[in-house]
C-alpha positions in Angstrom: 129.3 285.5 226.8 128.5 289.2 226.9 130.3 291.3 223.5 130.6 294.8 224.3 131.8 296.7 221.1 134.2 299.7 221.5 134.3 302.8 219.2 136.6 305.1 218.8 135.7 308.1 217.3 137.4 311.6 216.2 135.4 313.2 213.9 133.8 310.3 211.5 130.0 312.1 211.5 130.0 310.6 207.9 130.3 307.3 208.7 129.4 306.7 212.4 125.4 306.4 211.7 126.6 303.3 209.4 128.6 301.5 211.5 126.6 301.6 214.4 123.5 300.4 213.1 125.5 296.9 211.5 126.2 296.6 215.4 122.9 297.1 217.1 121.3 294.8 214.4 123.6 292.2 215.1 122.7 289.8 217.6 126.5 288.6 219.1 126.7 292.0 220.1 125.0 292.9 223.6 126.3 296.4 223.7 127.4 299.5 222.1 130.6 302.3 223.5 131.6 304.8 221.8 134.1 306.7 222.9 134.4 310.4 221.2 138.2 311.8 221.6 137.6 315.0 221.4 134.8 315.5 218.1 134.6 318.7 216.5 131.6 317.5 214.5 128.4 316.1 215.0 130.0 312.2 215.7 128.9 312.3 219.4 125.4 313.6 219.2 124.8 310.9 216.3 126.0 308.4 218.5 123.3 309.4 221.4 120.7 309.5 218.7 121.1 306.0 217.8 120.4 304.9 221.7 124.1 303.7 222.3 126.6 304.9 225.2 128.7 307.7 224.6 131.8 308.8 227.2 133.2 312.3 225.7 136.4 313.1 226.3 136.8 317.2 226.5 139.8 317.0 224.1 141.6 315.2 221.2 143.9 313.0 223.0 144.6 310.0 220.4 143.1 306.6 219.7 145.2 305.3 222.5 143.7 307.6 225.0 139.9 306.5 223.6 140.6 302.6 223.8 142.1 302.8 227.3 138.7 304.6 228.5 136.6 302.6 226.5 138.4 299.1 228.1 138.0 300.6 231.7 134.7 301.4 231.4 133.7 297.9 229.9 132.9 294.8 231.9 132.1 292.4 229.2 133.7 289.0 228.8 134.7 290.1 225.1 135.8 293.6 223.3 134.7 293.7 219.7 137.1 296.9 218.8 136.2 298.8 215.5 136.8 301.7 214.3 134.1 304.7 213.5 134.9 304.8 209.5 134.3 301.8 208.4 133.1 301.3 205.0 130.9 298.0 203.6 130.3 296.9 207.2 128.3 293.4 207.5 127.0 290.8 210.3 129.6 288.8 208.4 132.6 290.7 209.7 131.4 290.8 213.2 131.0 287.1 213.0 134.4 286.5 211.4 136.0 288.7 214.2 133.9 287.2 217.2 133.6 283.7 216.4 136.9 282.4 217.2 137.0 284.2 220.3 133.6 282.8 221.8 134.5 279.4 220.4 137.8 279.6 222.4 140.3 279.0 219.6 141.9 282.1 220.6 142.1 284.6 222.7 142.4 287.6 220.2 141.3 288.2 216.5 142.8 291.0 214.0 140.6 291.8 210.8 142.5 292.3 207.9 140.9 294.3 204.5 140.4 292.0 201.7 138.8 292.9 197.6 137.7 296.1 199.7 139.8 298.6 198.1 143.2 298.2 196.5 145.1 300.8 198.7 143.4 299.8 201.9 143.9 296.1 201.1 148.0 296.5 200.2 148.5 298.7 203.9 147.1 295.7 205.6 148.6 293.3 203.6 152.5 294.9 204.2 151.4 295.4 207.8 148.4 293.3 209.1 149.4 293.7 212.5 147.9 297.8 212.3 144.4 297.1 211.9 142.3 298.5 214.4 139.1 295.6 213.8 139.0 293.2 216.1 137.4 290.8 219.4 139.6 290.2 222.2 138.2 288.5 225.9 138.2 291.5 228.1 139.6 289.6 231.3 143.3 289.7 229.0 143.3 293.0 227.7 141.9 294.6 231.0 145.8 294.3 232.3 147.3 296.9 229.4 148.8 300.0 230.6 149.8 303.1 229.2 147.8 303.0 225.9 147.2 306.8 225.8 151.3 306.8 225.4 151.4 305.0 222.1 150.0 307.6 219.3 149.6 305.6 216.2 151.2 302.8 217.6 148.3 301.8 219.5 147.5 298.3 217.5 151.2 297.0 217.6 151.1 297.7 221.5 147.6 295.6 222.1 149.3 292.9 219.5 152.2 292.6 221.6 150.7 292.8 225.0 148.5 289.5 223.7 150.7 287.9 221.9 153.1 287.8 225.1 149.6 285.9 227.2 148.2 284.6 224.6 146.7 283.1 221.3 146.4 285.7 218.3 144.6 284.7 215.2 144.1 287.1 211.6 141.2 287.0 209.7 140.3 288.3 206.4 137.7 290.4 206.2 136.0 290.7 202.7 134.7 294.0 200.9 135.3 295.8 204.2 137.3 299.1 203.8 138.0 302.5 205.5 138.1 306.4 204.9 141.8 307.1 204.8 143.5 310.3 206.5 144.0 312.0 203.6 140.4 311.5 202.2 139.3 313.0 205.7 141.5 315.6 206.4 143.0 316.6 203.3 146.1 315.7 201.7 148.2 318.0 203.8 147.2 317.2 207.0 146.4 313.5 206.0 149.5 313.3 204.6 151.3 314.7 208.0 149.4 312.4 210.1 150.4 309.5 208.0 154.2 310.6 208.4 153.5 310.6 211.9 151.5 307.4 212.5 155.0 306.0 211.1 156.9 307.8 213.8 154.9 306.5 216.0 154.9 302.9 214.8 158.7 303.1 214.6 159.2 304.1 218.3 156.5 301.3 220.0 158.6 298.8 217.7 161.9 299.6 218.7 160.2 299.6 222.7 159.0 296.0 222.2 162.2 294.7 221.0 163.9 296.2 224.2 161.5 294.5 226.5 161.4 291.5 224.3 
């Protein structure tokens, strides 16, 4: 079955070279999108350099925005979905995550930190559900509307849209961490964005429990 892995990228030019080149040496994985919401760095032109498709969209419009392109655009029979700052990436965490999706003992996967880094680890931990890593078969996800609507809450809508149509399955995913808002924008901003990723996740939970 053909993998197509999805990036989505705002501003990671200091961990996009990494992450993509664990992909492009890995042999599950057929092909490479990356999806840049709106850079203000270099992200996107390292992304050409390295040979991979690139789709730029002409302003920041949130992860939800970049994933619902990127699924569009993709044909595959699976989604391998990561995100662009990724830390201690392996071939062992793309297998972890793909495995049990080409083996057919689910339908979706969701990567959860582990012995990566203590804060990164305890987020996932309290809330495994948020992590942005992981393989889903394309023909289940291709169905999902309105992800540009969701902000933050962008992983808890894909969780809920699968778990409603199918089999969902977490895996641990050792010595793999990521840059945290505050370490990329600053504790200010980082620190606002967090506040509002929580917004976010409030409202798409209290949506699913009506349409539950």
């Amino acid at each position: 079955m053909k993998v197509t892995a999805l990036i989505p990228v705002y501003n990671e030019e200091k961990t996009i070279t990494g992450v993509l080149q664990v992909l492009k040496e890995d042999p599950l994985v057929d092909e490479i999108l990356v999806i840049d919401d709106g850079s203000t760095d270099n992200s996107a032109a390292l992304a050409r350099s390295m040979g991979v498709q690139v789709i730029s969209l002409e302003k920041n419009q949130g992860k939800g925005a970049a994933l619902e392109c990127g699924i569009e655009h993709i044909d595959s029979e699976i989604i391998l979905m990561l995100d662009g700052d990724l830390l201690g990436l392996t071939d062992r965490h793309i297998n972890l995550l793909l495995n049990p999706v080409l083996n057919k003992q689910c339908d979706m996967t969701v990567g959860i930190f582990s012995h990566g880094r203590g804060v990164t680890d305890l987020a996932q931990l309290l809330a495994p559900h948020l992590s942005g890593q992981r393989a889903v078969r394309t023909s289940l996800i291709k169905g999902i509307k309105n992800l540009a609507d969701c902000g933050y809450g962008v992983e808890l809508a894909i969780n809920e849209y699968v778990r409603k149509r199918g089999r969902i399955e977490y895996i641990e995913l050792p010595q793999l961490t990521h840059v945290m808002k505050e370490e990329k924008r600053g504790f200010v901003r980082g620190t606002r964005d967090r506040l509002n990723m929580y917004a976010d996740l409030i409202k798409t939970s209290l949506e699913n429990l009506k349409k539950r």
